[in-house]
C-alpha positions in Angstrom: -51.2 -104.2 4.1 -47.6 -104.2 3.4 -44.4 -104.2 5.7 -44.4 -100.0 6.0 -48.4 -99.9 6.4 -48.1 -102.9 9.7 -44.9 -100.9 11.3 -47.0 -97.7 11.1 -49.7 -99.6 12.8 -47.4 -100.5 15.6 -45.9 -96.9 15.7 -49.9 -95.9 16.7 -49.9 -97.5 19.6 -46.4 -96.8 21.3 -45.1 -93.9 23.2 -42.0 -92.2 21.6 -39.7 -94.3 24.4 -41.3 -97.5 22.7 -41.2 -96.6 19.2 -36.8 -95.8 19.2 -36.7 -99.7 20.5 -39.2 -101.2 18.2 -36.9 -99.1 15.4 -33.9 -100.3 17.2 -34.9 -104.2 16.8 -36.7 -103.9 13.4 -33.3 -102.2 11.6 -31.7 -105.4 13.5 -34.0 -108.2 12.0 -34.1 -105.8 8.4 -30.7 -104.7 8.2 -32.2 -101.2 7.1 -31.8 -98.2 9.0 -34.7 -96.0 9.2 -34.5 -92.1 9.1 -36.7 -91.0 11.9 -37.2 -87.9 9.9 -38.5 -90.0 6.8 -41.2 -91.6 8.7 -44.6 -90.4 8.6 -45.9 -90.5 11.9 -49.6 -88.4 10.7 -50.9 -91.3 9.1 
């Protein structure tokens, strides 16, 4: 399971409230900034 696959797992079990401040924290440990548009949320 790699970094995308374990945030995706998270992502499952949050509500959309939960999932912009996991986003919010993991850009701030990562440095990245995530494109809510580019994630696949089907999976």
């Amino acid at each position: 399971m790699n970094g995308s696959e374990i945030m995706e797992t998270i992502f499952d079990r949050l509500d959309t409230a939960e999932r912009q401040d996991v986003l919010d924290v993991y850009e701030a440990l990562t440095g990245m900034m995530i494109d809510m548009d580019s994630v696949d949320w089907s999976e």
